[in-house]
N, C-alpha and C positions, 0 to 999 in steps of 0.2 A: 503508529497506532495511537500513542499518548495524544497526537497533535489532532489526528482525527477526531478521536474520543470529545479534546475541545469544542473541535469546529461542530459538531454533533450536539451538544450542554448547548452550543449558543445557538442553533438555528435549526435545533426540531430534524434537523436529517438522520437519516436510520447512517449505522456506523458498520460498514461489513471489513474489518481487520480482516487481510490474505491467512491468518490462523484460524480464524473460526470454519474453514473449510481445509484446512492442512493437518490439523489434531486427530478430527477424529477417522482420517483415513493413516495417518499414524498408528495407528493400533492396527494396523491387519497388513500393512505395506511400508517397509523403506524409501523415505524422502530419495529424490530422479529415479525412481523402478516406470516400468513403465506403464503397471495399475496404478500407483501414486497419480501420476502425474493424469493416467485416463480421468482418473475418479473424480481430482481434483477438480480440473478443466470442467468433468461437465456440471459439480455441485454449481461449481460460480455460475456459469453457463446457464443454467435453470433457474437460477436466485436472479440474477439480471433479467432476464424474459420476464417474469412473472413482478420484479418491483419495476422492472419499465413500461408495463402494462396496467400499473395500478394509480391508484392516486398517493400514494408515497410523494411525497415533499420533495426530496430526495437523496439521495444516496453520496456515500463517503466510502470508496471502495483505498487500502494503500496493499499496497505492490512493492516486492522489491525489483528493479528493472535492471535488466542486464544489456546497455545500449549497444551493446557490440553482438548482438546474437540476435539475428533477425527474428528467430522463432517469436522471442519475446514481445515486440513490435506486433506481429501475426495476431499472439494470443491478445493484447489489447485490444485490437482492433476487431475483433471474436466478440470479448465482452463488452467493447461498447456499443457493438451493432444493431440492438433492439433499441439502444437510448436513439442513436442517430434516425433509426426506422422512425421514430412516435416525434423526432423533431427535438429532443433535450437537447440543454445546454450538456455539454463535456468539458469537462475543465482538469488541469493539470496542476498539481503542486509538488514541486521537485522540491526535497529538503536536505542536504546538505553538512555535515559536520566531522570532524576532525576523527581520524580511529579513535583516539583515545576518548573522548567523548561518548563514540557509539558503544564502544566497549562497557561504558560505566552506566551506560544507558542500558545494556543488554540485560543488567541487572537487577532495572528497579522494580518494584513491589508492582505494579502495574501491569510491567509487562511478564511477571512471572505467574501472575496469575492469571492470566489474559491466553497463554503461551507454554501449556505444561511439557513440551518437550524442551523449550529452554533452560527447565529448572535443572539441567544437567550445565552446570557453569562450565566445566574446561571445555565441554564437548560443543556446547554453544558458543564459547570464543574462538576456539578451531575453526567452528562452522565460516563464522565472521570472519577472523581473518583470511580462509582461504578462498572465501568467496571476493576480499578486496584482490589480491593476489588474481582470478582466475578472470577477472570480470570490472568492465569498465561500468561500475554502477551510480556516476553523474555523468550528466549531459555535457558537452564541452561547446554550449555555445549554438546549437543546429535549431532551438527552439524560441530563442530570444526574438522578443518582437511580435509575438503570437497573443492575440488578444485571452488567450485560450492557456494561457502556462506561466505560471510565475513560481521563479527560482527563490529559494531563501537559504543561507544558510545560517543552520541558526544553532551553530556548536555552544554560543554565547548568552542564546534567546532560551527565554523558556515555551513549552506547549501554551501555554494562557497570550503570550506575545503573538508566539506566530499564528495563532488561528484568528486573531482578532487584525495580524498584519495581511493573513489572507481573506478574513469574508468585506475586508473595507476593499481590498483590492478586486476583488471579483463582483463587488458590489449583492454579495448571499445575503439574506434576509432571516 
């Protein structure tokens, strides 16, 4: 989100964080129930039809991706279906960084306010840990070489680095 947030400040694209449609179905439904996940699905679902249809500049959607669970792949290929309809580019930014990093990252001021059901700290590092545990959430290689996806890790880099090492690489405006 932080990095989006950037790539958004530099090039006029609207910024849809995977929370701004997971929060406020949080209050009526527990995160994997299977209203959560209806509701979820179709907010983005409807936010994408309608800025893939408009003149929006465009869009900065992040996801956390679960590459071992087909589903995941499915629902991508869901929301980006109106882009591919109207001919957009689709582009990938895989990013990358150490636990303990993402850990210290689950904490910043940014994203706690960005993210109000994180602001529960044990229950939010749980979350994290057990999803590294449950779930192969980098690519190992099956996308390199696609004009369309650029990996970074950037446990080392800050949000101001990588969004300026991705709009020169995807050549964003």
């Amino acid at each position: 989100m932080t990095v989006g947030n950037e790539i958004a400040n530099r090039t006029g694209y609207k910024l849809f964080h995977n929370h701004l449609s997971v929060e406020p179905v949080l209050r009526f439904f527990d995160f994997d129930t299977e209203p959560f996940g209806r509701l979820v699905g179709e907010f983005r679902r409807r936010i994408f039809e309608e800025v893939a249809a408009s003149t929006i500049p465009g869009l900065i959607f992040t996801y956390a991706w679960a590459f071992d669970v087909p589903e995941d792949q499915a629902e991508l290929d869901g929301y980006t279906a109106p882009f591919r309809t109207n001919g957009s580019r689709i582009l990938y930014l895989e990013l990358s960084a150490t636990q303990e990093v993402r850990l210290e990252r689950n904490q910043g001021e940014l994203r706690l306010a960005e993210k109000p059901s994180k602001r529960d700290l044990a229950r939010s590092r749980q979350h994290l840990l057990d999803a590294d545990a449950k779930y192969r959430l980098n690519s190992t290689g099956e996308f390199d070489g696609r004009d369309d996806y650029l990996r970074i890790d950037n446990t080392a880099l800050s949000a101001e680095a990588v969004a300026v090492r991705t709009i020169k690489h995807f050549g964003l405006t």
